[in-house]
C-alpha positions in Angstrom: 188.7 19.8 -193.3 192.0 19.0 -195.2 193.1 21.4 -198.0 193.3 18.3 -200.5 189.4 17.4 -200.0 188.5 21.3 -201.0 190.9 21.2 -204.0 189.1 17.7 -205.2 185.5 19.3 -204.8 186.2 22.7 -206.3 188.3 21.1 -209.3 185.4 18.4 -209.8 183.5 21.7 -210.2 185.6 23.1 -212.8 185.5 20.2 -214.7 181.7 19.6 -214.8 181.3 23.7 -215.6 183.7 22.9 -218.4 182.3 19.6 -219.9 178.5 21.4 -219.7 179.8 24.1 -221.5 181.4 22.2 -224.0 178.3 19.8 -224.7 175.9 22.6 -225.7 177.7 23.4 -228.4 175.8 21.9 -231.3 178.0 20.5 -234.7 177.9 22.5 -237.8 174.4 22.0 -239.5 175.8 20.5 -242.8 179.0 18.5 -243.8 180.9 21.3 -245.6 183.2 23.5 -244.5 181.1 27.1 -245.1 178.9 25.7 -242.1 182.0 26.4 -239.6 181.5 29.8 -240.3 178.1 29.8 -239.7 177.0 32.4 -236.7 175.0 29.5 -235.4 178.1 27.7 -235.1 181.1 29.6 -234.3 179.0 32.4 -232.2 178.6 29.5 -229.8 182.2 28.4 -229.9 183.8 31.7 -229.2 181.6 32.1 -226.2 182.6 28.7 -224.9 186.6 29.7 -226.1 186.1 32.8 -223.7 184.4 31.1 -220.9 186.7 28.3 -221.0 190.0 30.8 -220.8 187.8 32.0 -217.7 187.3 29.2 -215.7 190.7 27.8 -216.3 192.2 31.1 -215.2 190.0 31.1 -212.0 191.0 27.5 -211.7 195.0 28.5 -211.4 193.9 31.6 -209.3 192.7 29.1 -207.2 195.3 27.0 -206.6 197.7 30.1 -206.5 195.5 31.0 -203.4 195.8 27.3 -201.8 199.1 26.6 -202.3 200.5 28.5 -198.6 197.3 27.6 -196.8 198.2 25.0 -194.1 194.5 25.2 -192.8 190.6 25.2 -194.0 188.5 26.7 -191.8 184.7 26.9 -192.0 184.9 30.5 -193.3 187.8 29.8 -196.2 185.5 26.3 -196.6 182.2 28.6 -197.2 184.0 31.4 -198.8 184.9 29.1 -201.3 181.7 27.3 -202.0 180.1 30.7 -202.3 183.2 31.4 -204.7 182.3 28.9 -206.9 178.6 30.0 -207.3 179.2 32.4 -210.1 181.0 30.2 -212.2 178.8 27.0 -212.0 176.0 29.6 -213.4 178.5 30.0 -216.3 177.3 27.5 -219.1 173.6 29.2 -218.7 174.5 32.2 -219.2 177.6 31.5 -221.7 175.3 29.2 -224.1 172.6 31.9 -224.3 175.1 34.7 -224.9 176.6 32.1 -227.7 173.3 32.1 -229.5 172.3 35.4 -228.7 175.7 38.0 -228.9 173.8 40.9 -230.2 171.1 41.1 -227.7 171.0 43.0 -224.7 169.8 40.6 -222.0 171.9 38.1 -222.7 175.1 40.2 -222.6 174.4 42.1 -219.4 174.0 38.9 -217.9 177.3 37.8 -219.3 179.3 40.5 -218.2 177.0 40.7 -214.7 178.1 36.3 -214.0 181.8 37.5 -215.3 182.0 40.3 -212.4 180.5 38.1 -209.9 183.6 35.6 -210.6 186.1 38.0 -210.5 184.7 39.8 -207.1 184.0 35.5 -205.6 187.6 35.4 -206.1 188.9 38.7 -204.3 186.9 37.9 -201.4 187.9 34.6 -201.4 191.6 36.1 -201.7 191.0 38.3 -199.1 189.9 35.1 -196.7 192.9 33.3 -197.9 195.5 36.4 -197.4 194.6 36.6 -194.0 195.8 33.0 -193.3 199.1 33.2 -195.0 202.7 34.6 -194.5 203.3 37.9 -194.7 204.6 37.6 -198.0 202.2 35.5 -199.4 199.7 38.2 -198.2 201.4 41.1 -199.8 201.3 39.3 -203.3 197.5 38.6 -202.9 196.5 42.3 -201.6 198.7 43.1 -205.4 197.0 40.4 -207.5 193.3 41.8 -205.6 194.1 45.6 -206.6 194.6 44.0 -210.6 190.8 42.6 -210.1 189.5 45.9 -208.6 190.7 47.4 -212.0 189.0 44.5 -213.8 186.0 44.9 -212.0 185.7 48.5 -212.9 186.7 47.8 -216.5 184.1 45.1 -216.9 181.6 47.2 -215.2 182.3 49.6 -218.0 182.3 47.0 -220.6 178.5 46.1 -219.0 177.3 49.7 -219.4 178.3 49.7 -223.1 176.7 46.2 -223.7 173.3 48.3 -223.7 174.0 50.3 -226.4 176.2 47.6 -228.1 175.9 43.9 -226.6 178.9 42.0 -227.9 181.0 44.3 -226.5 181.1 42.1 -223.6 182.4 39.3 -225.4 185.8 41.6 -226.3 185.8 43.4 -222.4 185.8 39.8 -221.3 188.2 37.7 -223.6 190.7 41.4 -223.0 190.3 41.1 -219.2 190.5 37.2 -219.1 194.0 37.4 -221.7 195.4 40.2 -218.9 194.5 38.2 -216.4 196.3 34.9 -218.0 199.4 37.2 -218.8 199.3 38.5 -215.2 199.3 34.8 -213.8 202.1 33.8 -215.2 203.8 36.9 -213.9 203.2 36.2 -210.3 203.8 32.7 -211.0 207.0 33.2 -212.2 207.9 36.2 -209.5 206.8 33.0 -206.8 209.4 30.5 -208.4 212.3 33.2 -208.6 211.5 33.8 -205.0 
């Protein structure tokens, strides 16, 4: 399979998780201004804002991890549709945190479809690594030890979403920011190169 046929499916699949997402967010319930503050309406909205940040992210991780792979295999072709599982179940589980950020359920669900991302994408980068220059490699064995530390710090943040379940929503917008300001790190470390 050629590398530009996986790059059109997996980014049709961003951009379906991100129009989903979007479209469950219902308007403000009344025309005035006091309804954007609403916790029926902005709850919502900063779940989407931190899911959105997410998938984009995972969505330059992505093509990061593509960009010195001259091949696609059947185990980096499966790898990545089992890669993108996790996310496409993102608008369930991000629409029903939005409307429910102080229950439990919904937050250890959250935080559990978060994790699963992160870990889809270090064993996808571990698939990838193995099929790339050795430098390419030793950046993507770095950027995998940063998501080991996220995954421990969002398995945290899911312990403390029993005892307080909107936690989740700061442990992920935190680890999504780091991860955003770490991108552009290795993107830039890749162009000075």
């Amino acid at each position: 399979m050629s590398k530009s046929r996986l790059e059109a499916f997996s980014d049709g699949i961003f951009a379906i998780i991100i129009t989903i997402m979007v479209l469950d967010i219902r308007i403000p319930h009344s025309g005035h201004w006091r309804a954007l503050l609403e916790p029926a309406f902005y709850h919502p909205v900063l779940a989407y804002s931190i899911s959105f940040l997410l998938v984009t992210s995972f969505w330059v991780s992505h093509h990061s991890m593509l960009l010195d792979l001259k091949l696609v295999d059947r185990t980096v072709l499966w790898v990545n549709i089992l890669a993108l599982f996790p996310i496409s179940l993102l608008p369930i589980t991000t629409e029903w945190f939005g409307e429910f950020p102080n229950a439990v359920a919904p937050s250890i669900v959250y935080g559990i479809v978060y994790m699963l991302t992160v870990l889809a994408l270090y064993l996808l980068s571990l698939v990838i690594a193995q099929r790339v220059d050795p430098v390419e490699r030793a950046i993507m064995h770095r950027t995998n030890r940063v998501r080991l530390i996220f995954l421990a710090v969002g398995t945290l943040g899911i312990g403390l979403a029993f005892l307080i379940p909107y936690i989740i929503g700061f442990v992920i917008f935190v680890i999504t920011v780091t991860w955003l300001i770490w991108t552009v790190k290795v993107t830039k470390y890749r162009m000075d190169d």
